[in-house]
N, CA and C of each residue as an Amber inpcrd file, in Angstrom:
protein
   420
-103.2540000  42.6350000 -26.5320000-102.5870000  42.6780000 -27.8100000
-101.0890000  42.4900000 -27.6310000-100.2990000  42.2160000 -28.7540000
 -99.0740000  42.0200000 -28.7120000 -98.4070000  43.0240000 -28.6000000
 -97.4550000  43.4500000 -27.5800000 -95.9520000  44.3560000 -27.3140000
 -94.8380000  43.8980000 -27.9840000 -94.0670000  42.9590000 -28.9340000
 -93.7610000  42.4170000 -29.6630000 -93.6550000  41.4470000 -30.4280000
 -92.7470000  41.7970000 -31.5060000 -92.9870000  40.3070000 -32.4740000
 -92.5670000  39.1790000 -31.6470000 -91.9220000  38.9300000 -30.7620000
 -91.7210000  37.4330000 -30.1580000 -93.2930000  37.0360000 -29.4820000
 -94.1200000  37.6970000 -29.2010000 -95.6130000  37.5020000 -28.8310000
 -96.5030000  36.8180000 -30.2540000 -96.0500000  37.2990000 -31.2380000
 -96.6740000  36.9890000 -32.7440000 -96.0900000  35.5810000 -32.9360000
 -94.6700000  34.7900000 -32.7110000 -94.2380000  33.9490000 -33.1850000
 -95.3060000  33.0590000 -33.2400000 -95.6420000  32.3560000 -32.1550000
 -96.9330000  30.6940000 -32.0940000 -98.0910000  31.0020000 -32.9330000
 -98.9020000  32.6320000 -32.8170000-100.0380000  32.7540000 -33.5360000
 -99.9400000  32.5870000 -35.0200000 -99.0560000  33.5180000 -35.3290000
 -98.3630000  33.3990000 -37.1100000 -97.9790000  31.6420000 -37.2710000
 -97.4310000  30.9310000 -36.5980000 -97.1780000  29.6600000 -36.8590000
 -98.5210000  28.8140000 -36.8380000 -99.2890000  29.3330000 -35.8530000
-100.7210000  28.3910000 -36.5330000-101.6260000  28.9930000 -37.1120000
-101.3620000  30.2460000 -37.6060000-101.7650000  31.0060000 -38.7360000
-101.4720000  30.4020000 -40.3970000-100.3070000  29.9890000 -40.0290000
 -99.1430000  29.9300000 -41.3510000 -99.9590000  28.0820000 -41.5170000
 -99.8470000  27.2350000 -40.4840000-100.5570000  25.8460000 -40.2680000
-102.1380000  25.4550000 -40.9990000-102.7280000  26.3730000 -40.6660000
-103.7650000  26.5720000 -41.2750000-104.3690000  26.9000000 -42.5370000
-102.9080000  28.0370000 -43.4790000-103.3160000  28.3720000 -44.2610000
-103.1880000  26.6540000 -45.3280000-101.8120000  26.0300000 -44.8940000
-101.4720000  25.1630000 -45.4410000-102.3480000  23.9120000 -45.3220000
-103.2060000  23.7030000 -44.6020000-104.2070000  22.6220000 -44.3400000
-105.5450000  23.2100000 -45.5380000-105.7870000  24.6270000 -45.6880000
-106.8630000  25.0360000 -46.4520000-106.1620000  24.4250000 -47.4880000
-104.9180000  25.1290000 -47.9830000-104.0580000  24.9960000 -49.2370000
-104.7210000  23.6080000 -50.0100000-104.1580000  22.7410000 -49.0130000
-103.7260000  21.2600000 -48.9790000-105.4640000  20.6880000 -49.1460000
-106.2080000  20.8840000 -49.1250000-107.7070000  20.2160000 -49.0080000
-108.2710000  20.6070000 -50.1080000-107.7740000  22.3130000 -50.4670000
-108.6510000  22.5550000 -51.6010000-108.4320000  22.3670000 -52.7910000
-106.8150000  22.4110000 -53.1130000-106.1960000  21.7730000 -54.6290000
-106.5660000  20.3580000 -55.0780000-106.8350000  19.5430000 -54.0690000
-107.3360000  18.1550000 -54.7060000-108.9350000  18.2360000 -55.0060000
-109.5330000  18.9000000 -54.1730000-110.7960000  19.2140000 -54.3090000
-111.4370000  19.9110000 -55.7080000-110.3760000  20.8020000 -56.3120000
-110.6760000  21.2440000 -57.3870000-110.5160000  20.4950000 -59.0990000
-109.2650000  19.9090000 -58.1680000-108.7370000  18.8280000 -59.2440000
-109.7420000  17.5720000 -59.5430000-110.4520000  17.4390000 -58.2310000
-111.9140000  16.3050000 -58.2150000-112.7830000  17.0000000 -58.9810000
-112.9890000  18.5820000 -58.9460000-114.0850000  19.0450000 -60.0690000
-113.8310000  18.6010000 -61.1780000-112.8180000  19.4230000 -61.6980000
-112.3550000  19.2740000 -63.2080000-112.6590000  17.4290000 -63.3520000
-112.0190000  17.2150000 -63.0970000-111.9000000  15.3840000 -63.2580000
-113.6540000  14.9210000 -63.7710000-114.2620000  15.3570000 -62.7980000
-115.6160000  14.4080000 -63.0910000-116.7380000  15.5060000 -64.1570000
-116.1070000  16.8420000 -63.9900000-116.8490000  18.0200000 -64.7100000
-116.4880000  18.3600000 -65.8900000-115.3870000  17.9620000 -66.5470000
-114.0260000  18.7220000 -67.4710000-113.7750000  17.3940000 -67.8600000
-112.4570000  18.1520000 -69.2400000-111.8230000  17.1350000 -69.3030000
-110.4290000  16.9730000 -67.9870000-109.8180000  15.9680000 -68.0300000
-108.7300000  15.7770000 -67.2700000-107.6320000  16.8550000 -67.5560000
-107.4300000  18.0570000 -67.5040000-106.5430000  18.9920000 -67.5200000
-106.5740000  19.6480000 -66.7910000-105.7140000  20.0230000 -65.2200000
-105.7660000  20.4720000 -63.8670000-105.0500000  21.7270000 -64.2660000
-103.5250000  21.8910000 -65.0470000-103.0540000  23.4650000 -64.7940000
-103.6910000  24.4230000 -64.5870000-105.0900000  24.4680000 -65.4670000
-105.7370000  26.1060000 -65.3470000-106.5900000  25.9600000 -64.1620000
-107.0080000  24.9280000 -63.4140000-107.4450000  24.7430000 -62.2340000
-106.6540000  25.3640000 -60.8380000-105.4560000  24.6590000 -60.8250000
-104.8160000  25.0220000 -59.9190000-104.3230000  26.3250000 -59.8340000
-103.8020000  26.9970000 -61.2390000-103.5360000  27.9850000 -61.4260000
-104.7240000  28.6260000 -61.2480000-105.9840000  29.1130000 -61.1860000
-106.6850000  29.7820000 -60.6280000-106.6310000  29.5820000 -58.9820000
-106.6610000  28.6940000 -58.7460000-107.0990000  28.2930000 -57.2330000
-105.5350000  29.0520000 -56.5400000-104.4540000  29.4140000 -57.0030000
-103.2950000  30.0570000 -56.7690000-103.4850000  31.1900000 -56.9780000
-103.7890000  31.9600000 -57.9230000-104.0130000  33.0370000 -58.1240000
-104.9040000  33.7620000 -56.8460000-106.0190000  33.0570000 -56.6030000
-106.5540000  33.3380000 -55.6900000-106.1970000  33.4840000 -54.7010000
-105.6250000  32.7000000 -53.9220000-104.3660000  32.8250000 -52.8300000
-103.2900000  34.2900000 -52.7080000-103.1650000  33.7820000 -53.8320000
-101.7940000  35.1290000 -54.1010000-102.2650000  36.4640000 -53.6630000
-104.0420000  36.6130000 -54.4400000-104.5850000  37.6870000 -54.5050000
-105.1040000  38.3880000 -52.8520000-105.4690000  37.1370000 -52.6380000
-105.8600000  37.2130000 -51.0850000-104.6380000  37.8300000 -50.2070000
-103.7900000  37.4490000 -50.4570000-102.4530000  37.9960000 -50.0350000
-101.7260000  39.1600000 -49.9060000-102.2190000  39.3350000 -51.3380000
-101.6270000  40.8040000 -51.6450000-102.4690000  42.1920000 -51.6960000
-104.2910000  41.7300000 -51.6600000-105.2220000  42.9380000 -51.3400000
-105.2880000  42.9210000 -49.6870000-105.4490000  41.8160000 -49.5860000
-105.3260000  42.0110000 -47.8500000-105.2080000  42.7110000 -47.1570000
-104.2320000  42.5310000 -47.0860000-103.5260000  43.0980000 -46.2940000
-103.7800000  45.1360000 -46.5090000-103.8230000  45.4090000 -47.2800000
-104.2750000  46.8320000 -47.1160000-105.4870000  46.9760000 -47.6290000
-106.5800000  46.2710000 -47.8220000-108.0630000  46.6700000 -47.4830000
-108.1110000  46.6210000 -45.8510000-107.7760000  45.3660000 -45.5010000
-107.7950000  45.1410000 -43.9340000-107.5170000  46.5330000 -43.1440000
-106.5420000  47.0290000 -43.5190000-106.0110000  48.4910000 -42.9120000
-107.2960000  49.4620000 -43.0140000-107.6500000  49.4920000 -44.2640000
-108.8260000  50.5660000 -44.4200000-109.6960000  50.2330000 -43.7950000
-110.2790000  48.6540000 -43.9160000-111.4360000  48.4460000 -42.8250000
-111.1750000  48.7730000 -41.6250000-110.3370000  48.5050000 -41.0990000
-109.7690000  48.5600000 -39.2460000-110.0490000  50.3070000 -39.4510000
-109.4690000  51.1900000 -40.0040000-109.4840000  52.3010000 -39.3500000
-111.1700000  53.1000000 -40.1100000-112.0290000  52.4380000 -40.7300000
-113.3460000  52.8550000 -41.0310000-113.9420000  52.2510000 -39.9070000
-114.1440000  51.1570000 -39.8550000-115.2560000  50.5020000 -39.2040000
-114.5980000  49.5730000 -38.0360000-113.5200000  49.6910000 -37.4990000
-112.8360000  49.1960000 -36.4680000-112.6690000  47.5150000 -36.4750000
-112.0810000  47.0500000 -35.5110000-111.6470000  45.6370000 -35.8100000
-112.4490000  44.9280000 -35.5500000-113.7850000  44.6690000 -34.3480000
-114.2130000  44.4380000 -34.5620000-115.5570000  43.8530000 -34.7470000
-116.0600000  45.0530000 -35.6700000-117.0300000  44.7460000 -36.8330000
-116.7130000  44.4530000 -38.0520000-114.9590000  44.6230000 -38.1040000
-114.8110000  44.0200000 -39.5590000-114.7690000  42.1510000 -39.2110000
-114.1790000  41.8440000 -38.3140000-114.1230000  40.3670000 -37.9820000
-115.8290000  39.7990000 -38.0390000-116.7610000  40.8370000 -37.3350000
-118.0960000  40.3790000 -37.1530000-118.8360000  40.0580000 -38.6570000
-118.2190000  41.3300000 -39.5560000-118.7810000  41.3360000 -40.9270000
-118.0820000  39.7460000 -41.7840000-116.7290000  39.7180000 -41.4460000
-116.0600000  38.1060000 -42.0730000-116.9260000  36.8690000 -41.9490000
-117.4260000  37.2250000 -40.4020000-118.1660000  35.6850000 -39.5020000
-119.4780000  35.7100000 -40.3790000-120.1260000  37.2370000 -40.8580000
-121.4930000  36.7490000 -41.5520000-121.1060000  36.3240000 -42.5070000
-120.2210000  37.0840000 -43.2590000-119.8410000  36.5610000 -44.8590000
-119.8900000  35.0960000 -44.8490000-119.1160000  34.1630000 -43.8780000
-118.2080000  33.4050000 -43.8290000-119.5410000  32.1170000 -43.9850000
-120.7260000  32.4160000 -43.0500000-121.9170000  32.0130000 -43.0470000
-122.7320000  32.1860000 -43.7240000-123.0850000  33.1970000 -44.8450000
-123.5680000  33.0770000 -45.3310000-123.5480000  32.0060000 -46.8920000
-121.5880000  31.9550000 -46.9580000-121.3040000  31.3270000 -47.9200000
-121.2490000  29.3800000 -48.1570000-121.6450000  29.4260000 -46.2530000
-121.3470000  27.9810000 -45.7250000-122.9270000  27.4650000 -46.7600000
-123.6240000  27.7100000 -46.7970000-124.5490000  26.6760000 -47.5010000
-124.1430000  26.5720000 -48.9600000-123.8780000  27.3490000 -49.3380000
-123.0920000  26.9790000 -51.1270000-122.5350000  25.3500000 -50.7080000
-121.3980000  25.6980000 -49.9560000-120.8180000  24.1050000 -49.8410000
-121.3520000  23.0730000 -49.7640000-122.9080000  23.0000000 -49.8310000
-123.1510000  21.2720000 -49.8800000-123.6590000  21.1100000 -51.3330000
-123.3920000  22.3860000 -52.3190000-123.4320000  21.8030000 -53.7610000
-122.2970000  21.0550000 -54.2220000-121.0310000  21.0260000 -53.2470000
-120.0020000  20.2080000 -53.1020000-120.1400000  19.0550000 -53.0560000
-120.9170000  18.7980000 -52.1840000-121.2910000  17.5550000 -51.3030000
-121.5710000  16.4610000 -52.6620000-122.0970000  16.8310000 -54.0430000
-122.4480000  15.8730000 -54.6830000-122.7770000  16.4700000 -56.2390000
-121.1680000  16.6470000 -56.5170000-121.7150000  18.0430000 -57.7350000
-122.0360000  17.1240000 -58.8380000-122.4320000  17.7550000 -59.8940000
-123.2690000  16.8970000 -61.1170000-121.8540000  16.4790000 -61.9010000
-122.0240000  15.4090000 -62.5440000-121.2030000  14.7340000 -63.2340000
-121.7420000  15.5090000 -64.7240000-120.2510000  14.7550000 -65.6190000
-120.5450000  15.1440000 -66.6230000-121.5050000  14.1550000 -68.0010000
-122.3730000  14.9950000 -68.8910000-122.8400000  13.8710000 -69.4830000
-122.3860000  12.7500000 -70.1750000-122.9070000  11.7310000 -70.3490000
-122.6270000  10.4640000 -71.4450000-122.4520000  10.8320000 -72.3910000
-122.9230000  12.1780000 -73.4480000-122.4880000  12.2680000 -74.8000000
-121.0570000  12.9820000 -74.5240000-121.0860000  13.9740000 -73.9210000
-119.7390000  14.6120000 -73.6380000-118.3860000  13.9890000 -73.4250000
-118.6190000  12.8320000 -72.7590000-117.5800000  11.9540000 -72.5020000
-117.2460000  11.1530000 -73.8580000-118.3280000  10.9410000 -74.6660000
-118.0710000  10.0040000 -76.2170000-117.0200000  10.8530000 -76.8540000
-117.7590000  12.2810000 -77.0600000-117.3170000  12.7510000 -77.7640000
-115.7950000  13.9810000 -77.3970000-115.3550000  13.8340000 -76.1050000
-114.1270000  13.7860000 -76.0060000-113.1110000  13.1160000 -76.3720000
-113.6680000  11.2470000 -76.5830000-112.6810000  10.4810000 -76.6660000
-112.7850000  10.2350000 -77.9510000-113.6680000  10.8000000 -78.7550000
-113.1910000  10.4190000 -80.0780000-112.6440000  11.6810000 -81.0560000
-111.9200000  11.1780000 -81.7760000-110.6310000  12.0990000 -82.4070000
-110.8140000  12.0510000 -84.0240000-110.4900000  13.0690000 -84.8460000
-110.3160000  12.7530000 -86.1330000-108.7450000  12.4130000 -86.4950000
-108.8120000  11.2820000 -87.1710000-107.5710000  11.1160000 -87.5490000
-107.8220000  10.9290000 -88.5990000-107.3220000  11.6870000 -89.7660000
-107.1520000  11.5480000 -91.5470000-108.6310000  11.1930000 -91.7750000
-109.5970000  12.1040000 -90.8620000-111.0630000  12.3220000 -91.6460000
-111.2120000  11.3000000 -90.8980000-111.4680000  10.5540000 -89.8850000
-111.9910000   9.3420000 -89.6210000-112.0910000   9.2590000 -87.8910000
-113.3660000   9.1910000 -87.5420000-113.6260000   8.9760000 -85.7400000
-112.6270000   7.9210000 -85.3290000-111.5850000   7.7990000 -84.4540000
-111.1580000   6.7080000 -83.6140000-111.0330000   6.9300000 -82.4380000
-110.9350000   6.0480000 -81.6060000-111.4280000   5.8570000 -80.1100000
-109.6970000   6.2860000 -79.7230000-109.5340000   7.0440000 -78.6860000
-107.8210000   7.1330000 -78.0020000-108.5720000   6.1170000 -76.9600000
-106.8690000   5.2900000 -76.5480000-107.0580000   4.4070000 -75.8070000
-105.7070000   5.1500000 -74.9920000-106.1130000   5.4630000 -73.5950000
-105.2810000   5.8480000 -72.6440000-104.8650000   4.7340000 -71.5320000
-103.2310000   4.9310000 -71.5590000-102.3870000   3.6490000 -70.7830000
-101.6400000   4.6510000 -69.9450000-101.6760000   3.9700000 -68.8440000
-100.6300000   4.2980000 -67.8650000 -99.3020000   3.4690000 -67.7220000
 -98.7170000   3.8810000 -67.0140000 -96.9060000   3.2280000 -67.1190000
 -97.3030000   1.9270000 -66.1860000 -97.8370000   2.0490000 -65.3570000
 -97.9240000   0.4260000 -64.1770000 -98.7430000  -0.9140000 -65.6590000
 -99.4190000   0.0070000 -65.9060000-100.3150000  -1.4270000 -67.0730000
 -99.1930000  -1.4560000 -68.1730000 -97.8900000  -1.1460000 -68.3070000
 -96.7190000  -1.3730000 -69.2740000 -96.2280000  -2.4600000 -68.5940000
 -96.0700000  -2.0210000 -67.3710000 -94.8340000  -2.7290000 -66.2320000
 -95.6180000  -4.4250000 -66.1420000 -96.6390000  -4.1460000 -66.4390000
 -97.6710000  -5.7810000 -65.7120000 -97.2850000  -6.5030000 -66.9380000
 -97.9230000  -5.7400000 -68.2440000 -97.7170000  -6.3370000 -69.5530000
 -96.1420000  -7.0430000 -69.8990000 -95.1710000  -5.9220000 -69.5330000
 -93.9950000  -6.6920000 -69.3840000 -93.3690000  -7.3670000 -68.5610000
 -94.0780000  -7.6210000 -67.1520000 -94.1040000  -8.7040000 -66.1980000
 -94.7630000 -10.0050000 -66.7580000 -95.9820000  -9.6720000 -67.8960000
 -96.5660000 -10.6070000 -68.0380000 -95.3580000 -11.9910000 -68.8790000
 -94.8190000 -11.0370000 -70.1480000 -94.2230000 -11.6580000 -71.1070000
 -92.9060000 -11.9380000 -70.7980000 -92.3110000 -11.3550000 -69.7480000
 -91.3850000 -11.7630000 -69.1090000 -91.3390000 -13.7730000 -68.7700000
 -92.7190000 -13.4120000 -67.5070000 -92.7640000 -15.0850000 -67.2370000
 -93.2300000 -16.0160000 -68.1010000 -93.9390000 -15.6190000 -69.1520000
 -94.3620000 -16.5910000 -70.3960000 -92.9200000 -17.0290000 -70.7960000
 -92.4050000 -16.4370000 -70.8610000 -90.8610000 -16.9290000 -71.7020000
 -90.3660000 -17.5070000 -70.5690000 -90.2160000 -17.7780000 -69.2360000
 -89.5120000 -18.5830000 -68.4420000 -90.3480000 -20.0520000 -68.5280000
């Protein structure tokens, strides 16, 4: 075990490496749910998927304490490794989660405007830029 914090520096740094690679894999991952499950609105996504983090953070650290001095270090690490396995088969409902239906998608995109169904037509800024690339060279 460590005799001081200069012994902790490298572990905490690929401690700290790691958390940021989970970070980093799982925010797009969630943002891929919503996307094909949801409509396209990520804040309350991410903001959960943060919260969670945070939370992890801040119970942690003193359940961890209580476990270590109940049930020692480790069988609490041994108890993580089953958890950790038991949760690994959930993940291949990942692998290919269900899309959302054909009516659901209609009826997102259509809107009442003054009592009347119309279709929103969604543009991005690059299909502006082409359009006005287009009419640009027509006129030369």
């Amino acid at each position: 075990l460590a005799t001081s914090f200069h012994q902790l520096i490298i572990p905490m740094a690929f401690l700290g490496f790691a958390i940021g690679m989970v970070d980093s894999s799982m925010m797009p991952e969630l943002g891929n749910l919503v996307d094909i499950r949801h409509t396209a609105v990520y804040g309350g996504v991410y903001a959960i998927g943060d919260i969670a983090f945070c939370l992890g953070f801040a119970v942690g650290p003193s359940l961890s304490g209580l476990l270590v001095r109940s049930i020692g270090f480790r069988s609490m690490l041994n108890g993580i490794g089953v958890i950790c396995l038991i949760y690994c088969p959930l993940l291949f409902f990942l692998k290919d989660p269900p899309h959302r239906k054909e009516e659901d998608e209609k009826h997102e995109n259509s809107h009442l405007v003054f009592g009347e169904k119309t279709k929103v037509k969604y543009a991005n800024f690059s299909e502006e830029l082409m359009e006005d690339d287009k009419i640009c060279n027509d006129k030369r």
